[in-house]
Predicted model as a PDB file, atoms N, CA, C, CB and O in Angstrom, pLDDT in the B-factor column:
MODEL        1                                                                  
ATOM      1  N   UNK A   1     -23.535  20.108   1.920  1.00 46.00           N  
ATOM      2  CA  UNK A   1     -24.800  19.458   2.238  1.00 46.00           C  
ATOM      3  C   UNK A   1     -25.158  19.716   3.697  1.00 46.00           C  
ATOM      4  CB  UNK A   1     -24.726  17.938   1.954  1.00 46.00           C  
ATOM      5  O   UNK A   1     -25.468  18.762   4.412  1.00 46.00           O  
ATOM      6  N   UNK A   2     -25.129  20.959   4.173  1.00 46.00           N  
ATOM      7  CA  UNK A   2     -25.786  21.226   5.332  1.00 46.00           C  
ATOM      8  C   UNK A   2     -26.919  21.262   5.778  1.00 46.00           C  
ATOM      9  CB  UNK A   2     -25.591  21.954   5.587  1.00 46.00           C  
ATOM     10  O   UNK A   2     -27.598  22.076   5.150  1.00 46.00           O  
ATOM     11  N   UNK A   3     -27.542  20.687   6.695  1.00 46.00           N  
ATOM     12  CA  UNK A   3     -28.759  20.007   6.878  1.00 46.00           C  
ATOM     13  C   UNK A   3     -29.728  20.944   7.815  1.00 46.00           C  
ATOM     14  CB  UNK A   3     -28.454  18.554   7.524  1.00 46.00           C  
ATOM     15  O   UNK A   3     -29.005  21.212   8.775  1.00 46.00           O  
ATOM     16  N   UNK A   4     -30.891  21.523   8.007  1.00 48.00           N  
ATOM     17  CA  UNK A   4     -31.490  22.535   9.435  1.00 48.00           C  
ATOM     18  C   UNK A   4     -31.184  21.038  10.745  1.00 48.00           C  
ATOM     19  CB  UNK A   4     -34.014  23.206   9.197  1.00 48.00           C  
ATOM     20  O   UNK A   4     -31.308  19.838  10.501  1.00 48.00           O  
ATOM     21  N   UNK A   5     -30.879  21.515  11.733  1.00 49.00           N  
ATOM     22  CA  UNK A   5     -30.843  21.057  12.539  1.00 49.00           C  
ATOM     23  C   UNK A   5     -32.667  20.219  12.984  1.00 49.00           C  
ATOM     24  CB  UNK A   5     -30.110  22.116  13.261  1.00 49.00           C  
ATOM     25  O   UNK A   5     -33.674  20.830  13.340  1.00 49.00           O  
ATOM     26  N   UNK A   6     -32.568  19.279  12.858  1.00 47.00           N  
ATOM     27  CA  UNK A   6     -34.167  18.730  13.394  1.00 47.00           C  
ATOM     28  C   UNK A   6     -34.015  17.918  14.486  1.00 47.00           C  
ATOM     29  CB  UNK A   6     -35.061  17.793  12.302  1.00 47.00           C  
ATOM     30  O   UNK A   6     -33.024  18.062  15.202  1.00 47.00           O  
ATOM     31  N   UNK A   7     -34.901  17.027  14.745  1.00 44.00           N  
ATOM     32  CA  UNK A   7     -35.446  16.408  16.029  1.00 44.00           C  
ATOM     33  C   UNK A   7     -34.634  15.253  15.727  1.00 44.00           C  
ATOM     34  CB  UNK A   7     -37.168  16.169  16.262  1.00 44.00           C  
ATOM     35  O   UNK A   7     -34.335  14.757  16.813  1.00 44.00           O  
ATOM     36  N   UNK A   8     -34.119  14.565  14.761  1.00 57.00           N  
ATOM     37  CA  UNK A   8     -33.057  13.623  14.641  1.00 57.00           C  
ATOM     38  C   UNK A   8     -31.828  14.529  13.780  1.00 57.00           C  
ATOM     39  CB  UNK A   8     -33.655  12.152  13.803  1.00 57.00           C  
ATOM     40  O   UNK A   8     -31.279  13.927  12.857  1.00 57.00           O  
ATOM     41  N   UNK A   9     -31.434  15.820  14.040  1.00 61.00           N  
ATOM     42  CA  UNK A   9     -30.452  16.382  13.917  1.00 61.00           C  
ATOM     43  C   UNK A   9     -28.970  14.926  13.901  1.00 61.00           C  
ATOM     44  CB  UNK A   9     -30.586  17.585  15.174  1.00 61.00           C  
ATOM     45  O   UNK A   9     -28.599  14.205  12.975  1.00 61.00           O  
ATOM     46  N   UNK A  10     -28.611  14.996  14.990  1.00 67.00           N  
ATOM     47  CA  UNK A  10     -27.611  15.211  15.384  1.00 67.00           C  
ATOM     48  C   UNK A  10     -27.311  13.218  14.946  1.00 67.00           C  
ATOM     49  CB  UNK A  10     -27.609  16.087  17.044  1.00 67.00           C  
ATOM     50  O   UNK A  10     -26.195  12.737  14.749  1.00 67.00           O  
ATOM     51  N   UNK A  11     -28.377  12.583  14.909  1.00 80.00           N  
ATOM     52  CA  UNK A  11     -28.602  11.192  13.888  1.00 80.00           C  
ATOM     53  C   UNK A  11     -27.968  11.301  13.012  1.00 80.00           C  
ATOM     54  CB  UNK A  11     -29.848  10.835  13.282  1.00 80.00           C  
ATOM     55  O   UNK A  11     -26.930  10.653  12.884  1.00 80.00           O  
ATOM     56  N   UNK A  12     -28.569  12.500  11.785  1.00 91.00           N  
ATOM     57  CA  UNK A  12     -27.907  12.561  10.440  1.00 91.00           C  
ATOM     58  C   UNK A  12     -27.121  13.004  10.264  1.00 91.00           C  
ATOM     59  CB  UNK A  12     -28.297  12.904   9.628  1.00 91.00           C  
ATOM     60  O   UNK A  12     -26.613  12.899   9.148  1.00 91.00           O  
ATOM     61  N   UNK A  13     -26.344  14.023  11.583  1.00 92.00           N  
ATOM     62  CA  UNK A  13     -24.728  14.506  10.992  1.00 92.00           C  
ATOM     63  C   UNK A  13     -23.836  13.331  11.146  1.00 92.00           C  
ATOM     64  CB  UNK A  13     -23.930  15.867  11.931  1.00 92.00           C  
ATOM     65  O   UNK A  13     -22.797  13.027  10.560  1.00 92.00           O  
ATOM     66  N   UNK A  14     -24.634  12.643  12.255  1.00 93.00           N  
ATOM     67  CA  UNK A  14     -23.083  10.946  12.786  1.00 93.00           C  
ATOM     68  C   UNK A  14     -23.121  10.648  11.401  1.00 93.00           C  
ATOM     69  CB  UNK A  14     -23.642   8.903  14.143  1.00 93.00           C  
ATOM     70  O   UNK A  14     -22.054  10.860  10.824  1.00 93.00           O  
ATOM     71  N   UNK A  15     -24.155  10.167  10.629  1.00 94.00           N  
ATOM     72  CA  UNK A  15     -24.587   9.102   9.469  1.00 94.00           C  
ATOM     73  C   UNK A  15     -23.788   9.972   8.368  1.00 94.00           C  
ATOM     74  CB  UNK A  15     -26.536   8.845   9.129  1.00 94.00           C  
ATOM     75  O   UNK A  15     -22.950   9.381   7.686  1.00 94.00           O  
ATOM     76  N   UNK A  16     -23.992  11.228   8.183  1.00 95.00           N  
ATOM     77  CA  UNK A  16     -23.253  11.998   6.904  1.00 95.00           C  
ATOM     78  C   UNK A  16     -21.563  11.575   7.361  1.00 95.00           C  
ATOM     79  CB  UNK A  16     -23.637  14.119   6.871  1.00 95.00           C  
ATOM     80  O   UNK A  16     -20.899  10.951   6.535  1.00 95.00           O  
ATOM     81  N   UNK A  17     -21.063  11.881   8.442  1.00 96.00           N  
ATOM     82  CA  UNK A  17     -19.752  11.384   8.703  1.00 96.00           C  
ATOM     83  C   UNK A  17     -19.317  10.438   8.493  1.00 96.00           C  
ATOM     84  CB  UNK A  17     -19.448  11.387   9.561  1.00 96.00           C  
ATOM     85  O   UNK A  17     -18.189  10.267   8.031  1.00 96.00           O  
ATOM     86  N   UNK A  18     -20.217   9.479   8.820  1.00 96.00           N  
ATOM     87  CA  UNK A  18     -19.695   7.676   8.587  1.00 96.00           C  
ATOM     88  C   UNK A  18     -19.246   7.786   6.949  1.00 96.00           C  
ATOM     89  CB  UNK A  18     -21.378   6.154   8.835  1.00 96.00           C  
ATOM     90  O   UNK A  18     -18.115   7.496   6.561  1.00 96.00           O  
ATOM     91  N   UNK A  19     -20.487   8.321   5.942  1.00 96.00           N  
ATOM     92  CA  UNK A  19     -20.647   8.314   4.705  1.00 96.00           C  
ATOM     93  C   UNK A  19     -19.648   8.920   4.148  1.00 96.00           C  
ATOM     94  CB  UNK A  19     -21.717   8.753   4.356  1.00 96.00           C  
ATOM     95  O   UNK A  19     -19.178   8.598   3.057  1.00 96.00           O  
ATOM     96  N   UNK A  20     -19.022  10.383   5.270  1.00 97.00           N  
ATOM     97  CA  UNK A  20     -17.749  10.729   4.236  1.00 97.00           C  
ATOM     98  C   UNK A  20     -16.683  10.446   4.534  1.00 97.00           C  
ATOM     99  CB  UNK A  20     -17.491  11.942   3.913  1.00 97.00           C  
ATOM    100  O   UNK A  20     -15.753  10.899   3.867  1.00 97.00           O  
ATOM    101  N   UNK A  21     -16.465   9.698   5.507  1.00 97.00           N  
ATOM    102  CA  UNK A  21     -15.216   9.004   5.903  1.00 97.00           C  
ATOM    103  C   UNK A  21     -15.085   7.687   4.716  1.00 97.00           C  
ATOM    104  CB  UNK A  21     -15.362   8.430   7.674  1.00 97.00           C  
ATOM    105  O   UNK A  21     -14.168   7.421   3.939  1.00 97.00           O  
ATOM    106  N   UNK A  22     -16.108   7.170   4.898  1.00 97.00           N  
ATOM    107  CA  UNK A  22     -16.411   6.019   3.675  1.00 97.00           C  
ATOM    108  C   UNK A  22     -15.776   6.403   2.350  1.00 97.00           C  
ATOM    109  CB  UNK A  22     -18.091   5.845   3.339  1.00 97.00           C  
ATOM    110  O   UNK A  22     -14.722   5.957   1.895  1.00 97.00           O  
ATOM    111  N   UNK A  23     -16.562   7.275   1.819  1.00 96.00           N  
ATOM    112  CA  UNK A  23     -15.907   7.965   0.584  1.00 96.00           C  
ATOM    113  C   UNK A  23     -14.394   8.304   0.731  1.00 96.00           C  
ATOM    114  CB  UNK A  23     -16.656   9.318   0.283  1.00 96.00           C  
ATOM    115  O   UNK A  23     -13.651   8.036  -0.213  1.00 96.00           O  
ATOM    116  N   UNK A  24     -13.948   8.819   1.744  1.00 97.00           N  
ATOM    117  CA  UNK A  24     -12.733   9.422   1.643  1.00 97.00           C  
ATOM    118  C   UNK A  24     -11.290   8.078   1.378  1.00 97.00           C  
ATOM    119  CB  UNK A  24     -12.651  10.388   3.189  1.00 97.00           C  
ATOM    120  O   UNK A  24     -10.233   8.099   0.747  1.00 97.00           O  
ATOM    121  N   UNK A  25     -12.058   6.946   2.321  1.00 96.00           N  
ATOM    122  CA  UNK A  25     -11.202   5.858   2.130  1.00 96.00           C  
ATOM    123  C   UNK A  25     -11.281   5.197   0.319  1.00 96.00           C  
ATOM    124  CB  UNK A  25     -11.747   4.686   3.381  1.00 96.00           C  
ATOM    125  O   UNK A  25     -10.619   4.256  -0.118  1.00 96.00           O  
ATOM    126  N   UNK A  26     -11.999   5.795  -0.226  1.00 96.00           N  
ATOM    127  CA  UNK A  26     -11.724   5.007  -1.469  1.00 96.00           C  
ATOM    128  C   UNK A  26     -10.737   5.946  -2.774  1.00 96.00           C  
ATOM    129  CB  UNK A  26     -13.381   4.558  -2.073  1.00 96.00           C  
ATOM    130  O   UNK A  26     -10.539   5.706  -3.965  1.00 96.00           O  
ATOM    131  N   UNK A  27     -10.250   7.154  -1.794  1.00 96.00           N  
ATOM    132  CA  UNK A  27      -9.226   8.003  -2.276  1.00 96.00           C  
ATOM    133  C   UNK A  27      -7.805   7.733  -2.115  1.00 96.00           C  
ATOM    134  CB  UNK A  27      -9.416   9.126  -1.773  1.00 96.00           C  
ATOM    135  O   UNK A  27      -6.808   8.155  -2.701  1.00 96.00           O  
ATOM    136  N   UNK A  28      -8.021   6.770  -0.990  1.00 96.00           N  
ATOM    137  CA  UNK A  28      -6.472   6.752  -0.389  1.00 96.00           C  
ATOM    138  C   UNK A  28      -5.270   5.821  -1.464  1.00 96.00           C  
ATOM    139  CB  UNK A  28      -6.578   5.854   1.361  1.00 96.00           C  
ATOM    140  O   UNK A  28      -4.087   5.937  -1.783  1.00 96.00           O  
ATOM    141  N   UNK A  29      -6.152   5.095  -1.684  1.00 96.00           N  
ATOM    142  CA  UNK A  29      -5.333   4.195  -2.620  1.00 96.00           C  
ATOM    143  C   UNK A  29      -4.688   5.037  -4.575  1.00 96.00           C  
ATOM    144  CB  UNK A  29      -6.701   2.647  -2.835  1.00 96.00           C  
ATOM    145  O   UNK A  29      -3.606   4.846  -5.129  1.00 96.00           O  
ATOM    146  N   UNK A  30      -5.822   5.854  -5.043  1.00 97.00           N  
ATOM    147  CA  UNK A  30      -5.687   6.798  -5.766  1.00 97.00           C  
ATOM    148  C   UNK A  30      -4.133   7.599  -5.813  1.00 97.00           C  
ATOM    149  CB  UNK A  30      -6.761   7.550  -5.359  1.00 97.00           C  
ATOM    150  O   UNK A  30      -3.123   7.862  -6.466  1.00 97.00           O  
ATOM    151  N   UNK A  31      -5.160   7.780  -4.061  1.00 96.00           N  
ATOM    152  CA  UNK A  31      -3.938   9.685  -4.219  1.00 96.00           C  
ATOM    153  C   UNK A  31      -2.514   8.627  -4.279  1.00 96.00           C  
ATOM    154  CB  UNK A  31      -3.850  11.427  -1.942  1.00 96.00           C  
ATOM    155  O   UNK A  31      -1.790   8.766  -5.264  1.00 96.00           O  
ATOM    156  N   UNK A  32      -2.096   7.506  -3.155  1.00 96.00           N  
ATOM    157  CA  UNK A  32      -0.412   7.052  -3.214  1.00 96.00           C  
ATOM    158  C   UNK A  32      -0.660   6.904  -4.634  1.00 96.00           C  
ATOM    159  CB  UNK A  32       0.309   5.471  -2.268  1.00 96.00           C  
ATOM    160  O   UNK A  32       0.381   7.283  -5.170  1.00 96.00           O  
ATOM    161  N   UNK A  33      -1.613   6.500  -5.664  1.00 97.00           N  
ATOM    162  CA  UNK A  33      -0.433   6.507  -6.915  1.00 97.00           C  
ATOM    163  C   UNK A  33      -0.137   7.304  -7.550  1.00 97.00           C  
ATOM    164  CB  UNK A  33      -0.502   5.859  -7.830  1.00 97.00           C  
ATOM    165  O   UNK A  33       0.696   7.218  -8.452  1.00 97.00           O  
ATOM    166  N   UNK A  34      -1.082   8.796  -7.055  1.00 96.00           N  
ATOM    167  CA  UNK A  34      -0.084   9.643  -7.866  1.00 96.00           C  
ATOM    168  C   UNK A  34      -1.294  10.438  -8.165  1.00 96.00           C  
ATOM    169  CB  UNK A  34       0.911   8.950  -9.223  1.00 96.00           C  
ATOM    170  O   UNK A  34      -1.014  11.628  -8.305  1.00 96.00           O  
ATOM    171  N   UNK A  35      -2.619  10.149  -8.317  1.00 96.00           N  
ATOM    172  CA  UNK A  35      -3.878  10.977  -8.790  1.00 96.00           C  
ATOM    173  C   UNK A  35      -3.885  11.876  -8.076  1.00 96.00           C  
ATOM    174  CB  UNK A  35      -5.183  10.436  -8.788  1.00 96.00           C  
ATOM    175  O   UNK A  35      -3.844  11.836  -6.847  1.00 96.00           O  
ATOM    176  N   UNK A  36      -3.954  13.109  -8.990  1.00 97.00           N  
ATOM    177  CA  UNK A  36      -4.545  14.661  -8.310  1.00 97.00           C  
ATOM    178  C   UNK A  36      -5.457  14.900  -8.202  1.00 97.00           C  
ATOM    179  CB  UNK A  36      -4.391  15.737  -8.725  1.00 97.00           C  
ATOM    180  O   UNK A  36      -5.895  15.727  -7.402  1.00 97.00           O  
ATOM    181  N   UNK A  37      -6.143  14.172  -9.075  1.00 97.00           N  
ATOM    182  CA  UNK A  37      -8.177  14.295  -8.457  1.00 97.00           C  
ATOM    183  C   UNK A  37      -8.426  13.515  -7.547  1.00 97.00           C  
ATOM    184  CB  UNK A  37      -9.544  13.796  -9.541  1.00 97.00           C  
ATOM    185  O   UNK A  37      -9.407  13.835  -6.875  1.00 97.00           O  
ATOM    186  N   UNK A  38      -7.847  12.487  -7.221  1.00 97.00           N  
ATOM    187  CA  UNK A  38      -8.244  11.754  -5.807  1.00 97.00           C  
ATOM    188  C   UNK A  38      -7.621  12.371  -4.925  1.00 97.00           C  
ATOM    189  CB  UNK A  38      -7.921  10.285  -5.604  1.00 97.00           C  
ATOM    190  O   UNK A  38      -7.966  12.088  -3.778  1.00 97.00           O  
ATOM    191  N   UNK A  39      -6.407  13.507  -5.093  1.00 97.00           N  
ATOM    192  CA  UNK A  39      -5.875  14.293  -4.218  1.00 97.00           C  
ATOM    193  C   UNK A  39      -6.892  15.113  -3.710  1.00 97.00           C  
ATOM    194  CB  UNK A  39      -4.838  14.973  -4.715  1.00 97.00           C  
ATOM    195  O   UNK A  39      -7.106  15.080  -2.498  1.00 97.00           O  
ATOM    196  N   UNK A  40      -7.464  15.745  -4.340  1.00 97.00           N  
ATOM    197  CA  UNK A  40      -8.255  17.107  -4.031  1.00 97.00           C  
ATOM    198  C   UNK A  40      -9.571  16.573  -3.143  1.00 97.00           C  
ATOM    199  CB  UNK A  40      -8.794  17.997  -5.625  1.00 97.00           C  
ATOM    200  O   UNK A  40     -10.067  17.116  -2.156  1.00 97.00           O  
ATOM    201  N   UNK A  41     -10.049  15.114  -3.930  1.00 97.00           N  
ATOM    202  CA  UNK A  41     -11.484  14.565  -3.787  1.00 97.00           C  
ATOM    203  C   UNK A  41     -11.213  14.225  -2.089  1.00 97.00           C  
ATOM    204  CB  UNK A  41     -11.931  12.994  -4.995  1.00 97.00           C  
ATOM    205  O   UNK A  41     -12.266  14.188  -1.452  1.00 97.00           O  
ATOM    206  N   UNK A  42     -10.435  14.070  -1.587  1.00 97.00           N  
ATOM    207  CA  UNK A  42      -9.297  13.524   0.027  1.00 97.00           C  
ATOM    208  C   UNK A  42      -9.517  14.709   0.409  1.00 97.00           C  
ATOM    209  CB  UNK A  42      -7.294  13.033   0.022  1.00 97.00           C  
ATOM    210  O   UNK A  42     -10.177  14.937   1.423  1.00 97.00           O  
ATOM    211  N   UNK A  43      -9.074  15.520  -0.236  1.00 97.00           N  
ATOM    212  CA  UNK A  43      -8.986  17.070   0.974  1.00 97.00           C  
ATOM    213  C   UNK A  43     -10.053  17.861   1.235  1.00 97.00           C  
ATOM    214  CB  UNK A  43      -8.038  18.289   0.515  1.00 97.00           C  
ATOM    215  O   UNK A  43     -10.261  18.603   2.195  1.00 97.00           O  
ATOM    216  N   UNK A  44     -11.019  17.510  -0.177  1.00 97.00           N  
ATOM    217  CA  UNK A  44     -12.121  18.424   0.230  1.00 97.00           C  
ATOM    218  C   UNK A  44     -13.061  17.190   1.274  1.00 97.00           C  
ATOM    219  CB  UNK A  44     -13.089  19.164  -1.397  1.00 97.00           C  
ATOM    220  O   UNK A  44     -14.198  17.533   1.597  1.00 97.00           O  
ATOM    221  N   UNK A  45     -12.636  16.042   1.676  1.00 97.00           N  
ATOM    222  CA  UNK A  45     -13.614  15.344   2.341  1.00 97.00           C  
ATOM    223  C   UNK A  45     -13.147  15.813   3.622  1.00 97.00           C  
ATOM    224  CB  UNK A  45     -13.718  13.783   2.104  1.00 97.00           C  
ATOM    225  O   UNK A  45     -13.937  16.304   4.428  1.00 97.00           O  
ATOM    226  N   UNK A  46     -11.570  15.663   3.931  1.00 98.00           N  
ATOM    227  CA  UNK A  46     -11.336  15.990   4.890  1.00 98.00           C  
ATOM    228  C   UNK A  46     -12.109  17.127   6.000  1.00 98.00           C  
ATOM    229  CB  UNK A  46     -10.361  16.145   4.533  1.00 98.00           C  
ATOM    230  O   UNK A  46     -12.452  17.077   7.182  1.00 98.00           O  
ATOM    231  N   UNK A  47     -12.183  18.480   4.558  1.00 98.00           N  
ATOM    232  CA  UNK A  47     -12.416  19.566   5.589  1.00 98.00           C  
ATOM    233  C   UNK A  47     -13.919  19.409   5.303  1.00 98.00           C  
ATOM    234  CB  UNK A  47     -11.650  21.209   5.356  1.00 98.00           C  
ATOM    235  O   UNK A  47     -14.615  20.215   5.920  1.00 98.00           O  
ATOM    236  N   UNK A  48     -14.665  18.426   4.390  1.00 97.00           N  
ATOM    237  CA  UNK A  48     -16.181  18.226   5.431  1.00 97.00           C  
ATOM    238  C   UNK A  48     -16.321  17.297   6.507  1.00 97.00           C  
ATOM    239  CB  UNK A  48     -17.405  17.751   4.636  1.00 97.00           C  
ATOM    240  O   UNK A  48     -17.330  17.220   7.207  1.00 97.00           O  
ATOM    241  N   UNK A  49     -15.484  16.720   6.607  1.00 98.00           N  
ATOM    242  CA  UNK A  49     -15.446  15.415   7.950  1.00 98.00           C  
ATOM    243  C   UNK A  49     -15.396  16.222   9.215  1.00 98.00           C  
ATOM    244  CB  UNK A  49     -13.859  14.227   7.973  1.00 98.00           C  
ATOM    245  O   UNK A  49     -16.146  16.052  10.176  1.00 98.00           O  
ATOM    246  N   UNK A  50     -14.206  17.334   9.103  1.00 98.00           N  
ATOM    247  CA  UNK A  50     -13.711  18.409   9.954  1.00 98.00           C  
ATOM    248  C   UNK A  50     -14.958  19.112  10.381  1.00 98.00           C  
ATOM    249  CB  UNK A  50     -12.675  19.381   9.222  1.00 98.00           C  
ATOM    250  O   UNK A  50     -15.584  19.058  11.440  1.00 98.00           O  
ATOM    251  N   UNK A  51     -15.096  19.586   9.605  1.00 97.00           N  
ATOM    252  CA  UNK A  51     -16.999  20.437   9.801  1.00 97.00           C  
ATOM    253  C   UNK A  51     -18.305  19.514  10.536  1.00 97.00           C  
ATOM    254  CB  UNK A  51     -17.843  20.755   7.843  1.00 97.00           C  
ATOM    255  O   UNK A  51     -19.093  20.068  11.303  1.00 97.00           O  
ATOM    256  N   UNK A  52     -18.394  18.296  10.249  1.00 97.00           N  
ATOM    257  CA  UNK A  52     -19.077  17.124  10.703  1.00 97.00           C  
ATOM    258  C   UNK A  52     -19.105  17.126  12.100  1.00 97.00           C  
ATOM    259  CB  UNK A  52     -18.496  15.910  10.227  1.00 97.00           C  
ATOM    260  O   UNK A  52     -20.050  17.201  12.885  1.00 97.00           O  
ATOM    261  N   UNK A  53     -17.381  16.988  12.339  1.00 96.00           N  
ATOM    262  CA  UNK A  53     -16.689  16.193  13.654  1.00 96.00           C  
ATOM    263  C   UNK A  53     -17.214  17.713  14.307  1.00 96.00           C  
ATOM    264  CB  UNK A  53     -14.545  15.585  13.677  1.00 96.00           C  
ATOM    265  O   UNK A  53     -17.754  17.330  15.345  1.00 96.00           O  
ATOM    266  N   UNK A  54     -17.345  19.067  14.286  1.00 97.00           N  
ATOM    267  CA  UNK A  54     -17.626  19.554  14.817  1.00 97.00           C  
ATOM    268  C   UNK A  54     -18.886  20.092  15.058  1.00 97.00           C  
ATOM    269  CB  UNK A  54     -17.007  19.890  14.718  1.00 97.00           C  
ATOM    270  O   UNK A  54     -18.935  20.912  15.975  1.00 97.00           O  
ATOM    271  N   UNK A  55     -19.930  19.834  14.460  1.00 95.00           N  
ATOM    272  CA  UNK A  55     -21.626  19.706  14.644  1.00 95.00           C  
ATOM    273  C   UNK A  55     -21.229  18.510  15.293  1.00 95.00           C  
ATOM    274  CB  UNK A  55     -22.882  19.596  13.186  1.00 95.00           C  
ATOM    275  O   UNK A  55     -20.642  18.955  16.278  1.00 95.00           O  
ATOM    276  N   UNK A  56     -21.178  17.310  15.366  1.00 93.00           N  
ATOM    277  CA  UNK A  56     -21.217  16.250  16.092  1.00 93.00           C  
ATOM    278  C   UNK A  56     -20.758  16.490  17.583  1.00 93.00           C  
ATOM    279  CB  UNK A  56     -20.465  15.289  15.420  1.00 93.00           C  
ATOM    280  O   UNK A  56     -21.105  15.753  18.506  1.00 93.00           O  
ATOM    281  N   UNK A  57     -20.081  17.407  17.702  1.00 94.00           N  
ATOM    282  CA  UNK A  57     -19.093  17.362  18.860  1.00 94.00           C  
ATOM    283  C   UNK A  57     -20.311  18.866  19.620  1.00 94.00           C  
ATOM    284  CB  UNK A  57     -16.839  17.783  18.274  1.00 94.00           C  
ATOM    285  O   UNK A  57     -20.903  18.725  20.690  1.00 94.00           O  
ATOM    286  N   UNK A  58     -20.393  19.911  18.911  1.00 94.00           N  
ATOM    287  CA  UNK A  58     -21.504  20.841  19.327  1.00 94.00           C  
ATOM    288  C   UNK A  58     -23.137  20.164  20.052  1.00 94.00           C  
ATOM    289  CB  UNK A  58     -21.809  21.663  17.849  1.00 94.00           C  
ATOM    290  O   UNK A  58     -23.883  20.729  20.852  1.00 94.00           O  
ATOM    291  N   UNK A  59     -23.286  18.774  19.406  1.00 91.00           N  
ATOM    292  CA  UNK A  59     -24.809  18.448  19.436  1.00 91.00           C  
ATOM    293  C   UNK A  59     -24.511  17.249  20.564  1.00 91.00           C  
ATOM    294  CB  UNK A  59     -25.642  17.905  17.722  1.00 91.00           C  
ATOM    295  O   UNK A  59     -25.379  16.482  20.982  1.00 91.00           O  
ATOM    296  N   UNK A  60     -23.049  17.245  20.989  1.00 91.00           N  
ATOM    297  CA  UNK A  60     -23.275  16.479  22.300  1.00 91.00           C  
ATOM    298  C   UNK A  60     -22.709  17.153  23.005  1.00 91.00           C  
ATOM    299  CB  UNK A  60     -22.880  15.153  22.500  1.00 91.00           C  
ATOM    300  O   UNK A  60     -22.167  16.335  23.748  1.00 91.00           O  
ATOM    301  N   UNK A  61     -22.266  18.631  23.511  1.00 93.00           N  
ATOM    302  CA  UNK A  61     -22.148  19.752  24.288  1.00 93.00           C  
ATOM    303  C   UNK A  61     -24.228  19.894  24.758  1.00 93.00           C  
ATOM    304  CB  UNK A  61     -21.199  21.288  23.106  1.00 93.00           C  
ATOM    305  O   UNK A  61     -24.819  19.834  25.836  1.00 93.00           O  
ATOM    306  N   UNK A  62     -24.583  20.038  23.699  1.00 91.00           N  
ATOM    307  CA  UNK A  62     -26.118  20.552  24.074  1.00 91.00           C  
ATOM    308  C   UNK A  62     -26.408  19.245  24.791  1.00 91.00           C  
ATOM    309  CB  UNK A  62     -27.334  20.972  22.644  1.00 91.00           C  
ATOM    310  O   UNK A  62     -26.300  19.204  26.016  1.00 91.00           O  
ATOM    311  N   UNK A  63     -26.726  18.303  24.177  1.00 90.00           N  
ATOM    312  CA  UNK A  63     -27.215  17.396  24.886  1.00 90.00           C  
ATOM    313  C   UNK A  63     -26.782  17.110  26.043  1.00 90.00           C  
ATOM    314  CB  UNK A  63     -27.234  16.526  24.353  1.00 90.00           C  
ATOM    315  O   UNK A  63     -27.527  16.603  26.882  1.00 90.00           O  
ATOM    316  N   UNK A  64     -25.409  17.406  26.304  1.00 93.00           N  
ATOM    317  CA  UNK A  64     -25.152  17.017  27.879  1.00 93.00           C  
ATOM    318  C   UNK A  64     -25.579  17.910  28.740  1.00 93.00           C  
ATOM    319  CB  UNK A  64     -23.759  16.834  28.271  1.00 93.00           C  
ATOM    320  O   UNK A  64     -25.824  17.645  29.917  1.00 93.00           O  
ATOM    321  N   UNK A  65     -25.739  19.387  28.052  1.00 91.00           N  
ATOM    322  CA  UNK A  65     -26.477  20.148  29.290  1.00 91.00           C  
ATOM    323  C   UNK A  65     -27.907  20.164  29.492  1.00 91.00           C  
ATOM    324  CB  UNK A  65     -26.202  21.517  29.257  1.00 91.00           C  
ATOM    325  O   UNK A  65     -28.384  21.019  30.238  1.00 91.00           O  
ATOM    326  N   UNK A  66     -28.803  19.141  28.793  1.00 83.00           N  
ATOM    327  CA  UNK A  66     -29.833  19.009  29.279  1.00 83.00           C  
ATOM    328  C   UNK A  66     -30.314  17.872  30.178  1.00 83.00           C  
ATOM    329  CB  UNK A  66     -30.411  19.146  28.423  1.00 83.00           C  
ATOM    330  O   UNK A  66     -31.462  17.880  30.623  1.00 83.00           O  
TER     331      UNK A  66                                                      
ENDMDL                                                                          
END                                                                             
């Protein structure tokens, strides 16, 4: 769900993060018992949180140099 960067860019990547961190916590309890689909559903959030944390982290590099 990659978004064009707009004029509240860098708004909706924080807000998509909050949202998949959210989601990701309702895996945790899953995966300890043993679920492999809450396994996978955890990892693939991970590496979009990962992707997030780094547009988030890019869009306050820009902003600080202006």
């Amino acid at each position: 769900a990659m978004k064009p960067p707009g004029a509240q860019g860098s708004q909706s990547t924080y807000t998509d993060l909050l949202s998949v961190i959210e989601e990701m916590g309702k895996e945790i309890r899953p995966t300890y018992a043993g679920s492999k689909s809450a396994m996978e559903r955890l990892k693939r959030g991970i590496i979009h949180a990962r992707a997030l944390v780094r547009e988030c982290l890019a869009e306050t590099e820009r902003n600080a140099r202006t």
